[in-house]
N, C-alpha and C positions, 0 to 999 in steps of 0.2 A: 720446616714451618709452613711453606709452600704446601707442601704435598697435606700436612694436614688440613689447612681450608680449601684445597679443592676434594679433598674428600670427603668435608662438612657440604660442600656447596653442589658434590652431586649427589648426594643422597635426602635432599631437598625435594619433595614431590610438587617440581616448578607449574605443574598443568593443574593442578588443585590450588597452590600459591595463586596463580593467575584467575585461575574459574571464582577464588573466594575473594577476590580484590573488591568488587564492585558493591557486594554482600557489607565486606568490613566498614569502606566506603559512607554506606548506606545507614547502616547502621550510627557511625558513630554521627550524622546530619544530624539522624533521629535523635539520637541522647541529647546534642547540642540544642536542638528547637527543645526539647522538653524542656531539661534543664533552663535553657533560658527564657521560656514563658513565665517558668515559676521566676514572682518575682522575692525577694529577700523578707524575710517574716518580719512584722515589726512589732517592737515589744509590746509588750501587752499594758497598754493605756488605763484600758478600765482598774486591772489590778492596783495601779499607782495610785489612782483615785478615788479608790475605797481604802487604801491605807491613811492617805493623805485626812479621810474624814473622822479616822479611828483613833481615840487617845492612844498617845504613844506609849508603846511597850516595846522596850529593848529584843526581843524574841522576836515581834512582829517589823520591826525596825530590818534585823538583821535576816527575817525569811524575805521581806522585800527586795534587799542589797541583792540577795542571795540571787532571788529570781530575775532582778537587773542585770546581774553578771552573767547568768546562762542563755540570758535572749542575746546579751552582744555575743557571745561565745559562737549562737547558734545562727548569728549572721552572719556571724566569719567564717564558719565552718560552710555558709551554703554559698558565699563567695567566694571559696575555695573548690567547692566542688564544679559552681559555671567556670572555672578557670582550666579546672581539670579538664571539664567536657569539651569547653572550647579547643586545648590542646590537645585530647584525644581526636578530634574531628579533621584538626588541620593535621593528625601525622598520620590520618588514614587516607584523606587527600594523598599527600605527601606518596605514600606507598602506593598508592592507586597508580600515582603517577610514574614513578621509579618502576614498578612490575609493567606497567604498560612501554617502558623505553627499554627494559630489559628482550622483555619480548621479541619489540621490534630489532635489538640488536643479536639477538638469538636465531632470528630470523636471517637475517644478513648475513649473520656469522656462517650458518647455513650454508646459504647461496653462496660464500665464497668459498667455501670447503668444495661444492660440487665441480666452480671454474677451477679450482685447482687441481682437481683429480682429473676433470676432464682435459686441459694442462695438458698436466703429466701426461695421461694417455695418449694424448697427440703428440705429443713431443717424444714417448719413445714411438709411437708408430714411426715416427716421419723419422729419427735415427736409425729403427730396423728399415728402412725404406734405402734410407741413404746408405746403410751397411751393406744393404743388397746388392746394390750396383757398385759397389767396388769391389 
């Protein structure tokens, strides 16, 4: 099971992950500020108002309901979308942030691999050293 997720986790093209972080980042601000400029559509007033003046007919009665129902429809559907963008924004955040700790631990991981080889290498010199003299 091991061995399968590090052979999903290196065949990952990390230096492109990383180079497009800022991009995704960036991006999802943007959707965010659009998105939340628009502010939620509100129903259409006037329409109510010329029905309200029109003898009533069951047809015009029921195409009203009808269009009353698709405006709440259509503000919940656009409060659901600033929900989405706002959540698409904070998990590109989120990534931004995790690829940048990644990095840095990548980096580390690095540098400790090198002290260790280098280590290693001193420590067999210095036991061929020590083998020498005896």
């Amino acid at each position: 099971m091991a061995a399968a997720w590090l052979k999903v986790l290196k065949s990952v093209p990390w230096g492109e992950v990383i180079s497009a972080a800022p991009q995704v980042a960036n991006s999802a601000r943007r959707l965010w500020e659009t998105v939340g400029r628009k502010g939620a559509p509100m129903p259409n007033t006037e329409l109510d108002e010329a029905v309200a003046h029109m003898p009533a007919d069951d047809g015009l009665a029921m195409l009203a309901a009808q269009v009353e129902q698709q405006d709440v429809a259509i503000a919940q559907l656009h409060g659901q979308v600033r929900e989405a963008s706002k959540l698409i924004a904070e998990l590109a955040d989120q990534n931004a942030q995790l690829i940048a700790k990644l990095q840095a631990a990548r980096e580390r991981l690095t540098l400790i691999g090198f002290v260790a080889a280098a280590s290693g290498v001193l420590g067999l010199v210095a036991l061929a050293l020590v083998l020498a003299r005896t």
